[in-house]
N, C-alpha and C positions, 0 to 999 in steps of 0.2 A: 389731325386737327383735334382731334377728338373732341359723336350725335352723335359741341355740345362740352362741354366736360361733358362728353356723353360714352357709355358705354363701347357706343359702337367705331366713335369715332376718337379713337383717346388720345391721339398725339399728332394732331396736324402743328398747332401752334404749341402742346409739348412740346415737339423736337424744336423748333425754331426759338423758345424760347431758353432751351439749353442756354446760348449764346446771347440772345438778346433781351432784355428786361423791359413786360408791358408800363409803359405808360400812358399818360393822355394823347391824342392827337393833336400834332402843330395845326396850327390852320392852313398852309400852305402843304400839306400833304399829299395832297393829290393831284398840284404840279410836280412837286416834289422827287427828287430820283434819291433821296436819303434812303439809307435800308433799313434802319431800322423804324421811322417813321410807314415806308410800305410795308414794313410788317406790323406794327400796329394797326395800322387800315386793316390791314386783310386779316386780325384776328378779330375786329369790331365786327367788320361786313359777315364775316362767317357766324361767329355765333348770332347775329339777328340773322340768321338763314337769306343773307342777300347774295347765294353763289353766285352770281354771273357778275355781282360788280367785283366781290373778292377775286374773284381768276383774272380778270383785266389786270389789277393792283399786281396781285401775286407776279403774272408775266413780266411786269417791270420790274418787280420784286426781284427775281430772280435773273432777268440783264442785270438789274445792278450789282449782284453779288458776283457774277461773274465778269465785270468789268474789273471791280476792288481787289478779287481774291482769285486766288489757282483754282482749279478745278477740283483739285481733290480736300477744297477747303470747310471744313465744317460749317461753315455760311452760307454757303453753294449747295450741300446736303440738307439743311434746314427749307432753303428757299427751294429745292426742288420738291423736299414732302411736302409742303403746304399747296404748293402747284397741285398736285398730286390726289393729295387728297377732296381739295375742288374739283378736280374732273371725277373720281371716285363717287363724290356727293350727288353730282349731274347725271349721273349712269354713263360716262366716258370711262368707257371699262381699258380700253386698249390704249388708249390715250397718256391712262394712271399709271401705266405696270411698267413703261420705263424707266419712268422719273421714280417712281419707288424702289427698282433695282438700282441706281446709281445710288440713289441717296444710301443705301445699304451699305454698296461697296466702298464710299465718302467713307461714312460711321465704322464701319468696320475696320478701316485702314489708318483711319484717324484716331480714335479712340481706343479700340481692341475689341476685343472677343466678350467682355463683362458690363461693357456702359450700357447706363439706361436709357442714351439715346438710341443706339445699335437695337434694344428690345422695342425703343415705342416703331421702329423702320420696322422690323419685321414684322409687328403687331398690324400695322396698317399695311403691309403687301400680302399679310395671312386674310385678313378681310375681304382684301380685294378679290382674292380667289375664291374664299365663301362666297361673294356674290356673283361670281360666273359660275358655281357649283363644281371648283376645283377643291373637292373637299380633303385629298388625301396629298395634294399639294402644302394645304393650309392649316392641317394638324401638327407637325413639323413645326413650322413657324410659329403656331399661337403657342405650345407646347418649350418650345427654347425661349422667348420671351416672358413666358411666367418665369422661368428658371434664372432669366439676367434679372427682375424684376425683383426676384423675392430674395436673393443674394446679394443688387447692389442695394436696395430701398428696406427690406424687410418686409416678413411676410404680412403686416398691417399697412401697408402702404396701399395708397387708393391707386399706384397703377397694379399693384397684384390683383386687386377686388376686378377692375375693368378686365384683366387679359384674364380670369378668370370664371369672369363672364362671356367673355369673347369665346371662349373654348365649349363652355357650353353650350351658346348657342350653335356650335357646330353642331356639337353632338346632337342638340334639338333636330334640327332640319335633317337630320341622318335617322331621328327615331332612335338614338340612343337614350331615352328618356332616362332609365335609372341612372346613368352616366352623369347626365345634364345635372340633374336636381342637386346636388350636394355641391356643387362648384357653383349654381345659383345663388342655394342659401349662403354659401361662404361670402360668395361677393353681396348681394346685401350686407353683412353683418358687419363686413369692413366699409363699406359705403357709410352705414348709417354710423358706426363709430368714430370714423374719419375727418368727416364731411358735415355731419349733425341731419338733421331731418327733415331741413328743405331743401336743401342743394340737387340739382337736376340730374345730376351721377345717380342719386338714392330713388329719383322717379324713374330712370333708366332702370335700374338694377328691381327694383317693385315692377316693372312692367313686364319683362322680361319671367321673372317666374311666374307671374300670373299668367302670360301667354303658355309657359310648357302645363301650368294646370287648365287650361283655355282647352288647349288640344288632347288631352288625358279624359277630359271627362268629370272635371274637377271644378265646379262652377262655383260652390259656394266658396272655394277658397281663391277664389280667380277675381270674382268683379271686387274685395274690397283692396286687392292689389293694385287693380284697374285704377281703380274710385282715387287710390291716394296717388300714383302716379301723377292721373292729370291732375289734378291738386296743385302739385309738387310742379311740376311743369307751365301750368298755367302762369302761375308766382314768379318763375324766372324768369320764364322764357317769352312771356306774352300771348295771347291768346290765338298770334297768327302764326308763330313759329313755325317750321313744317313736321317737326315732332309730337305738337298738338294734333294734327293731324293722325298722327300713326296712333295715340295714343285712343282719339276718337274711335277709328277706325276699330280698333279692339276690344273697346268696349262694348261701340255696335255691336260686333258678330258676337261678342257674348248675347246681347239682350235678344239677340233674333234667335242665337241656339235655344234662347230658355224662352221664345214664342213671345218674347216682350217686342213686339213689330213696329209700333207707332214710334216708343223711343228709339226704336233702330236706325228709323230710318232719317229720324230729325239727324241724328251723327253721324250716319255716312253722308248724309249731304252736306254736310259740313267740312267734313274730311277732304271732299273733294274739292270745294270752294278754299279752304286752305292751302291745298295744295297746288293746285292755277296760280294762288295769286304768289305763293313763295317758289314755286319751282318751275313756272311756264307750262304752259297748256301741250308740251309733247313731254313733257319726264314722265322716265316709267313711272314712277309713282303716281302721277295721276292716273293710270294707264292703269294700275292696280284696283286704286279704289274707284275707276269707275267701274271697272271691273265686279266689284264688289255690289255696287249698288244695283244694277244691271242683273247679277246674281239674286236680289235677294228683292227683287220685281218679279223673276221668271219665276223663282219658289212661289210666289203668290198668285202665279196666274197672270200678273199685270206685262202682259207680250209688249204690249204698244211702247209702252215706257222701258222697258229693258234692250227694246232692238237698236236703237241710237246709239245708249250707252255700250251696249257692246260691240258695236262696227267703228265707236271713236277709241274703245281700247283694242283691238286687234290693230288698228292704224297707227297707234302709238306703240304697237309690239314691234311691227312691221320695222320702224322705223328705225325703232331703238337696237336692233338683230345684229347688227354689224356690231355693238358693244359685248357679245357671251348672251348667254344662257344666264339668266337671276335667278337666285334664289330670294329668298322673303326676305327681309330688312327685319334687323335683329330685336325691333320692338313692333313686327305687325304682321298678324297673322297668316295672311294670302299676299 
């Protein structure tokens, strides 16, 4: 889908839109069994961060294509990445990974070996293994997708900038830091030329190397990364987004590593409230940041108020276990 034109998430409604071309929503849409009408829905409801209505949509989305077209039909592929990447966005880790294989072997057998739909597939099934911490699965993957991507689009194109952030942030979570930083800056550079200097790509891609300077040690070149990110994301995306959230979230744990405590904590609790109200009160993501705030109580001494918040994120670990093993989400710290 790509969180977003976002970074992490680059081709849910890419791929789908290969074939189909966004426009406004009929009003009858959401009786509607038209396809390409449900794929407009489900690229609306997805970037306002409404996954649980977008995956209802999607599921019809994807009867219909399979009612219209064969199996091995590039409309079928399309409507199964989108599927796909809505459970992905949910932490429906096992759920995502077959509908991501199919739609591969779709792209691959329909298209060939070099389309940029075949790279945004394997871009979003390398993701999905970064977040169950299938990292040597998912280097491969992000690694042939920059290569369809800079061969069929050029190497300025805004998906080489994304899949070239996506590779980084492997390397981040792995502590390949030196590896990481030059495939950051790169992707910025083509974000911000691209795209121009508000689009939510270029606060994705500004977030993203402020977190590898986050974690280095590197603060004074971290928070005005931060700073302009949510800026930049506020502006698109709205205030309730669930990406505002990740964005809070990083900012906090900056101002608490640099002892700035009162602000910390006004933005993790924000982060959290964000995240209840766009992603439901058991996504790991809440499960994260309360995690965070809970952390960053007990650093203080304050037990009473951290013991809650920690028994309701072990409950939402608990829960969420049958989906892999997560790694951090590509614009948030913990």
């Amino acid at each position: 889908m790509a969180r977003r034109s976002s970074l992490r998430m680059v081709a849910l409604i890419a791929f789908a839109m290969c074939a189909l071309a966004v426009g406004s929503i009929t009003t009858n849409a959401q009786q509607s069994d038209d396809l390409e009408s449900l794929t407009q829905q489900v690229d609306k409801l997805y970037r306002a961060g409404k996954y649980a209505e977008a995956t209802e949509i999607a599921e019809r989305a994807l009867a219909a294509a399979e009612r219209q077209f064969s199996a091995s039909d590039i409309e079928v592929g399309a409507a199964l990445n989108n599927l796909a990447e809505l459970h992905r966005a949910q932490g429906r880790y096992a759920e995502a990974e077959p509908l991501y294989k199919r739609a591969i072997a779709i792209a691959e057998n329909s298209l060939g070996p070099d389309h940029p739909t075949l790279g945004a597939a394997l871009n979003n099934l390398a993701g999905l293994y970064r977040a169950r911490a299938r990292y040597t699965e998912a280097e491969p993957l992000y690694r042939r997708a920059i290569a369809i991507a800079d061969k069929s689009l050029g190497p300025d194109h805004p998906d080489v900038g994304a899949r070239l952030n996506n590779l980084a942030e492997l390397y981040r979570v792995q502590g390949r830091y030196a590896e990481a930083e030059p495939l950051y800056k790169r992707a910025l550079a083509i974000a911000e030329k691209a795209l121009g200097p508000d689009h939510p790509t270029l606060g994705a891609a500004l977030n993203n190397l402020g977190l590898l300077y986050h974690v280095q040690g590197r603060y004074a070149e971290a928070e005005p990364l931060y700073e302009r990110a949510l800026a930049i994301d506020e502006k698109a995306l709205g205030s309730d987004h669930p990406d505002i959230g990740k964005d809070l979230n990083n900012l906090a744990e900056l101002y608490q590593d640099q002892g700035r405590y009162g602000e910390a904590e006004l933005l993790m609790k924000r982060a959290v409230a964000i995240a209840e109200k766009a992603l439901g009160p058991h996504h790991p993501d809440v499960g994260t940041r309360l995690n965070n705030l809970a952390e960053f109580y007990r650093a203080q001494g304050r037990y009473a108020e951290s013991e809650p918040l920690h028994k309701r994120a072990i409950a939402i670990a608990e829960k969420a276990r049958h989906a892999g093993p997560r790694s951090p989400d590509r614009n948030e710290k913990k």
